[in-house]
Kinemage of the C-alpha trace (Angstrom):
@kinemage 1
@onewidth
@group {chain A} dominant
@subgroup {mainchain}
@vectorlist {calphas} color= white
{ca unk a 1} P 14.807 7.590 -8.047
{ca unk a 2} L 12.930 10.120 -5.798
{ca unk a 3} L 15.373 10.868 -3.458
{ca unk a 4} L 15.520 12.212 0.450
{ca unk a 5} L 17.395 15.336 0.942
{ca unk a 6} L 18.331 14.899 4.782
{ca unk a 7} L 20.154 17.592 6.627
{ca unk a 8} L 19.997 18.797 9.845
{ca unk a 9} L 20.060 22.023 8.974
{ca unk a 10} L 18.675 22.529 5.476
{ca unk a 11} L 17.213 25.998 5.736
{ca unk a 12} L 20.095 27.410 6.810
{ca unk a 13} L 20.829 27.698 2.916
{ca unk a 14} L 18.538 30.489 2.332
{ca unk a 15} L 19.293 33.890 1.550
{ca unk a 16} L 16.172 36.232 1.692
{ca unk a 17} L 14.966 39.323 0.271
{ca unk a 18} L 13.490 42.102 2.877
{ca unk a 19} L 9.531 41.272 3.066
{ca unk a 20} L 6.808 43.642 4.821
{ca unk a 21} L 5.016 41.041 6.576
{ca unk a 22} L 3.782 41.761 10.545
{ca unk a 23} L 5.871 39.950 13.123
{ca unk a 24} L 3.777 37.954 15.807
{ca unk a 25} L 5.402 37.116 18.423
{ca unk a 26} L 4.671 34.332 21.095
{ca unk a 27} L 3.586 36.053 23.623
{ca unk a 28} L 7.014 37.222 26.333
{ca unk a 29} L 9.910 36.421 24.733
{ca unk a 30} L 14.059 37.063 25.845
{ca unk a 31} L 15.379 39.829 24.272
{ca unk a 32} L 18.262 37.918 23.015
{ca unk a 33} L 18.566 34.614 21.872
{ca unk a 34} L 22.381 32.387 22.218
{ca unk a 35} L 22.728 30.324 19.331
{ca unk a 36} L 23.218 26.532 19.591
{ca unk a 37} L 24.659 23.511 17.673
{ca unk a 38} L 21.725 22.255 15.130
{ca unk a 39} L 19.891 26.121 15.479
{ca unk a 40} L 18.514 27.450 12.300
{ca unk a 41} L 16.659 30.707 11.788
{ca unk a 42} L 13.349 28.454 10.726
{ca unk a 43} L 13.580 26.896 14.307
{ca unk a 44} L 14.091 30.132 15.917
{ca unk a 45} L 12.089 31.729 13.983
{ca unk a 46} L 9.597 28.959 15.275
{ca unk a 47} L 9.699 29.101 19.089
{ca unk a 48} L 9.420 33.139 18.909
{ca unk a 49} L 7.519 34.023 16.410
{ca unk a 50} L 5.138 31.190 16.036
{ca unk a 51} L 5.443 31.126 11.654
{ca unk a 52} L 9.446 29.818 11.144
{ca unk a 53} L 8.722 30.489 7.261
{ca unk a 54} L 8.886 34.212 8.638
{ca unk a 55} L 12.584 33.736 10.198
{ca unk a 56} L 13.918 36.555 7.373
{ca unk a 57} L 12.151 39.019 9.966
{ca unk a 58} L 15.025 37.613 12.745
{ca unk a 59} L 17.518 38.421 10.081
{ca unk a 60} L 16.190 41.356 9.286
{ca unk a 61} L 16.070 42.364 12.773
{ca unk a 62} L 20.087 41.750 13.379
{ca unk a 63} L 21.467 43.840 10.321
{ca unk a 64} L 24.752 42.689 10.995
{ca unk a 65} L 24.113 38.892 10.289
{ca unk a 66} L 25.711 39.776 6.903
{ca unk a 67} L 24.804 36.300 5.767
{ca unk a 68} L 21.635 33.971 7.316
{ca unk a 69} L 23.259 30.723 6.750
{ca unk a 70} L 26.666 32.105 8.139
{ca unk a 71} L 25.429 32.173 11.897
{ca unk a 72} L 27.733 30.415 14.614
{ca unk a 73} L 27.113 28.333 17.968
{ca unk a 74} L 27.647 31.505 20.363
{ca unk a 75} L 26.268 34.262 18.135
{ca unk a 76} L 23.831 36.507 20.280
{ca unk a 77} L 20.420 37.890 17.988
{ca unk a 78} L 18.263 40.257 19.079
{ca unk a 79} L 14.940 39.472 19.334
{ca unk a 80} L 13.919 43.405 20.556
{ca unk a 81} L 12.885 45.132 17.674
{ca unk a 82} L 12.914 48.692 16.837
{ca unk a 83} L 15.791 50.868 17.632
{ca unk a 84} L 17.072 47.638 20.298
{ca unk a 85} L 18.549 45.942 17.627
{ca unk a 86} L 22.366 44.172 17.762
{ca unk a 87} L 23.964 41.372 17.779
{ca unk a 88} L 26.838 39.948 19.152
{ca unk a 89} L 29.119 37.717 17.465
{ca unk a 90} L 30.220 34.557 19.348
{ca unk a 91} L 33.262 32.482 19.001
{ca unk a 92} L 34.209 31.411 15.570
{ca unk a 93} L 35.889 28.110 17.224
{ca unk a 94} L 33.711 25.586 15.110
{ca unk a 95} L 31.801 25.446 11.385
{ca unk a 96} L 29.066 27.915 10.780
{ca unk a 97} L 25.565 26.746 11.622
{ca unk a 98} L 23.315 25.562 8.119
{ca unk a 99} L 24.918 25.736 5.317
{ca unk a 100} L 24.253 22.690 3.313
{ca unk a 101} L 27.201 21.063 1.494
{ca unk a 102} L 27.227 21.492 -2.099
{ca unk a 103} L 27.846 18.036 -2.946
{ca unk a 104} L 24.245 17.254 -0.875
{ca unk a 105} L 22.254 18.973 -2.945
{ca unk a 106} L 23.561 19.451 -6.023
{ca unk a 107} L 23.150 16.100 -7.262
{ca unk a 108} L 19.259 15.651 -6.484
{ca unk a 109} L 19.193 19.380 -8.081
{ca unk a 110} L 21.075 18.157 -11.163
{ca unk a 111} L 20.109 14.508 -11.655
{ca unk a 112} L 16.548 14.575 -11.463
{ca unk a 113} L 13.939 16.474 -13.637
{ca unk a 114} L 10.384 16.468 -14.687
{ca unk a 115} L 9.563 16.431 -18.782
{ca unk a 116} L 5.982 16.413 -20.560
{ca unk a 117} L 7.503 13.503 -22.664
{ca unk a 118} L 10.479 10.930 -23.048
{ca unk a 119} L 9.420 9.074 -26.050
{ca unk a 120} L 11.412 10.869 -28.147
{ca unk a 121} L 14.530 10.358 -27.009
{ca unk a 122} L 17.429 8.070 -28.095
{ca unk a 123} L 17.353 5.367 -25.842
{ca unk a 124} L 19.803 2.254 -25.408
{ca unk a 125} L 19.092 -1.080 -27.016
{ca unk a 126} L 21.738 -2.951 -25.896
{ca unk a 127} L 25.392 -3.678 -24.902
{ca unk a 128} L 28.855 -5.325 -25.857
{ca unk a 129} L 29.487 -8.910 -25.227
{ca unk a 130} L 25.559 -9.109 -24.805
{ca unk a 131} L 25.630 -7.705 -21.254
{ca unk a 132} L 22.340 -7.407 -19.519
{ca unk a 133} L 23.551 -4.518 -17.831
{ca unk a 134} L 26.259 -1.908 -18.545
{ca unk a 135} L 28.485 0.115 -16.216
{ca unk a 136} L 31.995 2.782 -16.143
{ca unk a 137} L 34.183 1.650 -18.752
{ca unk a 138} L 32.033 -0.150 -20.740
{ca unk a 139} L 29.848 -0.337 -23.876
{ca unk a 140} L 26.486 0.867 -24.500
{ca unk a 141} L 24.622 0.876 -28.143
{ca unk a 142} L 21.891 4.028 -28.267
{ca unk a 143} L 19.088 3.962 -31.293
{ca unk a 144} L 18.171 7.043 -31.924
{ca unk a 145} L 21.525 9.284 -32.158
{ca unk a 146} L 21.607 9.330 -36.280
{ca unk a 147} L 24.057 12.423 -37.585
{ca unk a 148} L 26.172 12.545 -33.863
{ca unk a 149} L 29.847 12.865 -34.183
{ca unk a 150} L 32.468 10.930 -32.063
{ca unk a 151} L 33.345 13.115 -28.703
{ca unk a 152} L 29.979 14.604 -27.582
{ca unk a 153} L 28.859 13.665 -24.084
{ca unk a 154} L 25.403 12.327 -23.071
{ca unk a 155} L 23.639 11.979 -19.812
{ca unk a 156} L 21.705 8.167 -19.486
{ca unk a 157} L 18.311 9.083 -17.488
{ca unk a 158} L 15.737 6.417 -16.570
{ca unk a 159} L 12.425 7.077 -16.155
{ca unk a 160} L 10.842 6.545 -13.217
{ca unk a 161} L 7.741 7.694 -12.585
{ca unk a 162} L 4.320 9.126 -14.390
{ca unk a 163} L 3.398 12.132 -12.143
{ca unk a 164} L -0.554 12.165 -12.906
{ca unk a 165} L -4.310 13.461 -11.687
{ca unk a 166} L -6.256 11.145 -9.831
{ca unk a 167} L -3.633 8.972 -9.321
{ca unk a 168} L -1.079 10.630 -7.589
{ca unk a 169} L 2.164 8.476 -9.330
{ca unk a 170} L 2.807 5.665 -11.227
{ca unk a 171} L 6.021 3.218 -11.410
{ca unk a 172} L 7.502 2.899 -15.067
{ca unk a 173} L 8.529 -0.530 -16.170
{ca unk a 174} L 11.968 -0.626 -18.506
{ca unk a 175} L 10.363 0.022 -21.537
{ca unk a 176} L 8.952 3.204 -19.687
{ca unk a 177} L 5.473 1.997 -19.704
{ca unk a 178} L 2.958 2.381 -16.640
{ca unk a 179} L 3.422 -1.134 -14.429
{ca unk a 180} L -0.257 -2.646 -14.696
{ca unk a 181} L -2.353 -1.924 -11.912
{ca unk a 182} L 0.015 0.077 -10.273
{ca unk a 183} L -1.419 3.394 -8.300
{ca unk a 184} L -4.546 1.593 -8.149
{ca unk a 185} L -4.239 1.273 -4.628
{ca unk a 186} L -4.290 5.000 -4.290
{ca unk a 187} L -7.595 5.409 -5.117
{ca unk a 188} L -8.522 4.211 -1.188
{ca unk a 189} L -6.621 6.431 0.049
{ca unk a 190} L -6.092 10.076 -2.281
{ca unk a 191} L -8.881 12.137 -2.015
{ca unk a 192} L -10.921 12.905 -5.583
{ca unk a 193} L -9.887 15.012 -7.902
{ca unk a 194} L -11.194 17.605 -10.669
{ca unk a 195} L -8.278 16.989 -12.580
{ca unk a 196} L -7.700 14.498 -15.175
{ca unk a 197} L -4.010 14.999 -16.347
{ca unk a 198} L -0.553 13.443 -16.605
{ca unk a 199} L 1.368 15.980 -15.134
{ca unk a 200} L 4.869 14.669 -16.443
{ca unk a 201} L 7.616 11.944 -16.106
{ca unk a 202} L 10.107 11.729 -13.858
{ca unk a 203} L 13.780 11.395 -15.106
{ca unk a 204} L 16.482 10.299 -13.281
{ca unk a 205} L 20.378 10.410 -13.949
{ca unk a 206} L 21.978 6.797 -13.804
{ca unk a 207} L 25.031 7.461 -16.173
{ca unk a 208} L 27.578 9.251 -18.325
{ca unk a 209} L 28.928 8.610 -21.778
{ca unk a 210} L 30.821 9.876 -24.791
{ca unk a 211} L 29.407 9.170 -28.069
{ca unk a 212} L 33.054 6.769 -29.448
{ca unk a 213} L 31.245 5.640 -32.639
{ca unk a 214} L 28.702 7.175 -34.431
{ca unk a 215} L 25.635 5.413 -36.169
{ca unk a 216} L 26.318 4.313 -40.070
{ca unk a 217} L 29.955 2.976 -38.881
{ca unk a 218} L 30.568 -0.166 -40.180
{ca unk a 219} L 26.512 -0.153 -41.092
{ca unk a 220} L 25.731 -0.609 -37.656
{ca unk a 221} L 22.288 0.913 -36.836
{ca unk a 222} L 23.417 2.938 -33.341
{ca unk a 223} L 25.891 4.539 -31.610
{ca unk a 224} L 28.329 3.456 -29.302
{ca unk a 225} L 28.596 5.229 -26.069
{ca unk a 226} L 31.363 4.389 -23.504
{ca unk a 227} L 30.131 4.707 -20.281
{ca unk a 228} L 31.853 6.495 -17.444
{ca unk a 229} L 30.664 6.550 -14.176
{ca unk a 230} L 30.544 3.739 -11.729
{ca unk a 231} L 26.967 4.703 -10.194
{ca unk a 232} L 23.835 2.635 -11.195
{ca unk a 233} L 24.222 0.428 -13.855
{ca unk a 234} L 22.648 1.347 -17.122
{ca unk a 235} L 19.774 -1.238 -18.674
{ca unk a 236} L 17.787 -2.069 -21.895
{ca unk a 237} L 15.660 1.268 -22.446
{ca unk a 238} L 17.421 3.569 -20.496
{ca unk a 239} L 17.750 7.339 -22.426
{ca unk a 240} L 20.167 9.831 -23.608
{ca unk a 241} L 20.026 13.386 -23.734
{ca unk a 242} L 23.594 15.657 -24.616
{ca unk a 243} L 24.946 16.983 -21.238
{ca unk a 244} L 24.374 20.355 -20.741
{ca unk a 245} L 24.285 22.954 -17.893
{ca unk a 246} L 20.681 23.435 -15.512
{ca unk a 247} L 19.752 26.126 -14.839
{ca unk a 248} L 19.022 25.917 -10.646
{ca unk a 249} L 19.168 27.781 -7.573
{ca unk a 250} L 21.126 27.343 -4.764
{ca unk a 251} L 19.411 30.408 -2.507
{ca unk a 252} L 16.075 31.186 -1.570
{ca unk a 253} L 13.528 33.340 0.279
{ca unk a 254} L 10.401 32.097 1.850
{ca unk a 255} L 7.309 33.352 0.990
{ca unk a 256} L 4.175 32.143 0.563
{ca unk a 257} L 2.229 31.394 -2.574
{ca unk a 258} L 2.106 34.572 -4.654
{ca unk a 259} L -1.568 33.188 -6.294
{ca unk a 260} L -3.557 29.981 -4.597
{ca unk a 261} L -4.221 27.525 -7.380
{ca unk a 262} L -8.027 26.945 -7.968
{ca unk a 263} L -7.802 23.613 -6.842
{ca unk a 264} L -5.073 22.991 -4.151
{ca unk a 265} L -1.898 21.079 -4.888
{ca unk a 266} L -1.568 17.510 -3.794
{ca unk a 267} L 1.220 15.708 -2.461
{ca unk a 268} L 2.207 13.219 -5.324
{ca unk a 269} L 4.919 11.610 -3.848
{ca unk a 270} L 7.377 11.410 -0.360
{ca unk a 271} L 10.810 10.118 0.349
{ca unk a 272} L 11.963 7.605 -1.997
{ca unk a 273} L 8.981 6.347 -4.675
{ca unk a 274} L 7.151 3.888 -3.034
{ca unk a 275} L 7.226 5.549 0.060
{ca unk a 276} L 3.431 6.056 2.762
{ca unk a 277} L 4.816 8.734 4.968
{ca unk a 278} L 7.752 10.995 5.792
{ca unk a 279} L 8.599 14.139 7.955
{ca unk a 280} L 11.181 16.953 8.047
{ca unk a 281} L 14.204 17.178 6.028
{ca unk a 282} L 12.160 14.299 3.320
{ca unk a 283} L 11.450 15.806 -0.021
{ca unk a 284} L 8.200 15.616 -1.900
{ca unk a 285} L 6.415 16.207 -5.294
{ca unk a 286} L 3.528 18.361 -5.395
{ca unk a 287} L 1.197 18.862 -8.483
{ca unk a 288} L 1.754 22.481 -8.801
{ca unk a 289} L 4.365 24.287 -10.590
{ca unk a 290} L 5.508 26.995 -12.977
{ca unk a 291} L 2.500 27.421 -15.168
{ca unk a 292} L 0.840 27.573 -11.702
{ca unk a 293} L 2.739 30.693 -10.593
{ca unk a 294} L 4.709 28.454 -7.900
{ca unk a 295} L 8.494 29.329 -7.833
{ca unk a 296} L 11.429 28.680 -6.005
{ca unk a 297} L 11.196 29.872 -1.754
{ca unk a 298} L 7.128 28.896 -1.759
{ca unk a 299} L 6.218 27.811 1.411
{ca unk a 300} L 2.799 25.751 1.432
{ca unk a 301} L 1.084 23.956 4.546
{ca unk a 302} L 0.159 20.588 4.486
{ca unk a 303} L -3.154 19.116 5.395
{ca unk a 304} L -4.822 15.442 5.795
{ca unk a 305} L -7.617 15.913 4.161
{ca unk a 306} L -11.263 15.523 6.146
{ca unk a 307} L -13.192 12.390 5.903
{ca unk a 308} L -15.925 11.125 6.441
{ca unk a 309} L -16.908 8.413 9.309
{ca unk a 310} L -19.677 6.475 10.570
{ca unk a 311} L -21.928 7.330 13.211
{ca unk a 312} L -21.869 4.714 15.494
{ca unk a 313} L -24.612 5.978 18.295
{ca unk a 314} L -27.208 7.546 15.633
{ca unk a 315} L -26.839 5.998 12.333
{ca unk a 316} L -27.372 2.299 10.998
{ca unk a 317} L -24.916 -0.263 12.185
{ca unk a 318} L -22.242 -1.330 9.123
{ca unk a 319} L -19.940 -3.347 8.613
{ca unk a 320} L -18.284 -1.067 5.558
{ca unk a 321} L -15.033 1.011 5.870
{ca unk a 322} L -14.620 3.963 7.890
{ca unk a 323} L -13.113 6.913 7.175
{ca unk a 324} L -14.343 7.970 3.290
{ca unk a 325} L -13.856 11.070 1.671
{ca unk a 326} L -17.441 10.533 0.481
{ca unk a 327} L -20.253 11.184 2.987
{ca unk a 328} L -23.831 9.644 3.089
{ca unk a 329} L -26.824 9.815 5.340
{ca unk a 330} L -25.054 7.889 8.147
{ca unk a 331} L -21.601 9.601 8.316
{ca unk a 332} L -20.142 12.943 9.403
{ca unk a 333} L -17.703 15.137 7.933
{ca unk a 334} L -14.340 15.928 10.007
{ca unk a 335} L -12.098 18.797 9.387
{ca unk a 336} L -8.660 18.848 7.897
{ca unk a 337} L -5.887 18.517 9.718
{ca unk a 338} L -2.336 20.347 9.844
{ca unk a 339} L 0.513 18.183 9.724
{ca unk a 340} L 3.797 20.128 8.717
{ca unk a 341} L 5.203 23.119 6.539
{ca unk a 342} L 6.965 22.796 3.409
{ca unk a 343} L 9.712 24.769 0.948
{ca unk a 344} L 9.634 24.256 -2.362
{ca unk a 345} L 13.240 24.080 -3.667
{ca unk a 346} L 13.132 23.048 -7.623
{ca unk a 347} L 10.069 24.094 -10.021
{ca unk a 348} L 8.764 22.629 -13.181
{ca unk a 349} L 5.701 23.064 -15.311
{ca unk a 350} L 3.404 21.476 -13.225
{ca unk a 351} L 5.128 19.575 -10.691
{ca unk a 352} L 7.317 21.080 -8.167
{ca unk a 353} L 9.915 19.492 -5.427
{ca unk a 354} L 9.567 20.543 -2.047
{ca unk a 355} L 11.466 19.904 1.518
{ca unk a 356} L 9.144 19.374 4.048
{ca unk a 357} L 10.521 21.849 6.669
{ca unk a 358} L 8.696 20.988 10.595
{ca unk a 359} L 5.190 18.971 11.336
{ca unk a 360} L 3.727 18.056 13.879
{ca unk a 361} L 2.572 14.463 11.952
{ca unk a 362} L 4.028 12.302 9.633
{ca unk a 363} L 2.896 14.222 5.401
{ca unk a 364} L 1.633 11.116 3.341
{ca unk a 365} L 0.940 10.990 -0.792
{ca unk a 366} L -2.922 12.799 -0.872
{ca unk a 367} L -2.004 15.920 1.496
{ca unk a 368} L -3.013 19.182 0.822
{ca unk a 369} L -0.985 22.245 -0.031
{ca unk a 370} L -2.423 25.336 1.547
{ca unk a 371} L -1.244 28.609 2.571
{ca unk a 372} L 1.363 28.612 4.928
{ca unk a 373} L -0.920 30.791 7.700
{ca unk a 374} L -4.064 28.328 6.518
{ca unk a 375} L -6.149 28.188 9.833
C-alpha cells in the first residue's frame, strides 16, 4: 500500500531555516512578482531563479512573509534584493495558498513504515464464525500476544513489500513471503548494482483493535482482538504491533544532500506498488536513508540512467535488444538524463520516502538520485 500523495500545492508546507547559498537568477526578471491561485514558492522560485529547491531565498528576501506556506492570491514579493526588499500583502478574500491539509498527509505519514524485520510479530490466524476476512466490529484471533491484558490497543499492518538491492521491490504474498518470480522482470530494466541487500519491509496500516480476551482464556491459544475501523479488511497473516505515537514531521527545509552516498540512491518504487512511471506530486522510495546521512527536507535529482545502443551505420547488424546498460564492441554509451527534482519527506534506515516535486519526464523504478544542481 504505497500510496500517492497528490496536492496541488504540496511544498507550500515547508517552513525553512535561513541557508547561505548564492541566488542565480534567470537572467531580467520583474522586480515584483503578484501571486496567483495554485503559486507556490518552489514554482516561483522556479521561473526566477532557475533551482525552485532554493525558493527559501524568495522568503528570505520578503521578511515579512511571517510564514512560507501562509502566502495569498494577491500578495506582492519582491524579487529585488538588497536593501529593495517588501512586500505587499494582498486581499485575504480566499484560503491561503499551500498549506496541505492535515488529514492528507498524516495518514501516509502515520500508516506506513519501513522495518528490518516482521517475523516477529504477533500476527492473526484467524476469525469468528470462520470468516475469511475480518472488518469494524468484528473478531480477529492474534498468535503471538501471550501475557497481554484485556484493553490495550493494537495497530493490524500488512506487509507489502521487500525493499531490496538489485531488485528494486518485491510483492509479499499473505504469509509475507516474496511472490515467486516476482521483480524478476526488473532486471531488464534497473541498472546493476554493487549492492546486495534487503533494505527492509514495507508495513502498511489496514486496522485497529483492542485486545477483549487475552490468550490462556478458556485455554484458547490467542487473543481476541475486536476490530474497529471500517477501512481494509483484515486477512489470515496480517500483524499487530501496540499503538503508539510516531515520531514525524510536518515542516521542512530544502537542502540538498549533506554527504553523497558512495553509490547513488535508486528509485525503488513510484506511485502505488506496481506502478512504471509517475511525475509531480507522486511519492517514491529511494534506497537511501538515515544510516546514509539522508534526513527530512533532502532534495535529490533524478536521472535515467545512460545506456548503451547499437551502432547501426558502423557496427555489425543484430537482431538483439537495444538500449543495455552493458556496452560491447558494437554499441555506444549515452549520457544520463534529467527528468525531475525530488523532496524527501519521511526517513528510515535505509529507505527513505520522497515527493517528486517538478520534471520535465515521467521518474520510473531504476532512476538515479543525484545532487539537486547535478549537471
Amino acid at each position: 500500500m504505497f500510496k500517492s500523495l497528490r496536492t496541488v500545492a504540496a511544498v507550500a508546507m515547508l517552513t525553512v531555516a535561513t541557508y547561505a547559498a548564492a541566488v542565480e537568477s534567470r537572467g531580467s526578471h520583474p522586480e515584483t512578482y503578484v501571486v496567483v491561485r495554485g503559486d507556490t514558492l518552489w514554482d516561483i522560485a522556479g521561473r526566477f531563479l532557475g533551482k525552485p529547491w532554493l525558493w527559501p531565498e524568495i522568503w528570505q528576501a520578503n521578511p515579512q512573509v511571517a510564514n512560507p506556506h501562509l502566502i495569498f492570491p494577491g500578495d506582492v514579493l519582491s524579487l529585488a534584493y538588497l536593501d529593495r526588499v517588501a512586500v505587499q500583502p494582498g486581499p485575504r478574500d480566499e484560503a491561503p495558498i499551500g498549506a496541505v491539509p492535515l488529514s492528507e498527509i498524516e495518514p501516509f505519514l502515520k500508516d506506513v513504515r519501513v522495518v528490518d524485520a516482521f517475523e516477529h510479530l504477533p500476527y492473526v490466524v484467524g476469525f469468528e464464525d470462520n470468516r475469511l476476512r475480518g472488518s469494524a466490529g468484528q473478531i480477529a484471533y492474534v498468535k503471538g500476544l501471550d501475557g497481554i491484558a484485556a484493553g490495550q490497543r493494537y495497530m493490524v499492518l500488512r506487509p507489502t513489500v521487500r525493499y531490496a538491492l538489485p531488485r528494486p521491490f518485491q510483492h509479499l504474498e499473505q504469509n509475507g513471503s516474496t511472490m515467486p518470480l516476482d521483480g524478476s522482470l526488473w532486471s531488464h530494466y534497473v541498472p546493476p548494482s554493487s549492492r546486495n541487500e534487503v533494505l527492509g519491509y514495507e508495513l502498511a496500516k489496514v486496522n485497529i483493535g483492542t485486545v477483549v480476551r487475552a490468550a490462556g482464556t478458556g485455554g484458547a491459544e490467542v487473543a481476541t482482538l475486536g476490530l474497529e475501523d471500517s477501512g481494509q479488511e483484515v486477512r489470515a497473516g496480517d500483524r499487530v504491533i501496540p499503538v503508539e505515537a510516531q515520531a514525524y514531521d510536518l515542516q521542512f527545509f530544502p537542502h540538498a544532500p549533506a554527504i553523497q552516498p558512495a553509490e547513488a540512491p535508486m528509485v525503488l518504487a513510484v506511485g502505488t506498488v506496481g506502478g512504471t512511471a509517475g511525475g509531480p506530486r507522486d511519492v517514491i522510495a529511494i534506497s537511501a536513508g538515515r544510516l546514509d546521512g539522508i534526513d527530512n527536507g533532502t532534495v535529490f535529482s533524478l536521472w535515467r540512467p545512460g545506456r548503451h545502443v547499437n551502432d547501426r551505420v558502423h557496427g555489425p547488424r543484430t537482431s538483439r535488444m537495444d538500449d543495455q546498460f552493458t556496452g560491447g564492441g558494437s554499441t555506444v554509451a549515452l549520457p544520463e538524463e534529467y527528468a525531475a527534482h525530488a523532496m524527501v519527506f519521511r526517513t528510515f534506515d535505509k529507505v527513505s520516502y520522497a515527493l517528486v516535486m517538478d520534471g520535465v519526464k515521467p521518474v520510473r523504478v531504476g532512476f538515479g538520485a543525484r545532487h539537486p544542481d547535478a549537471q
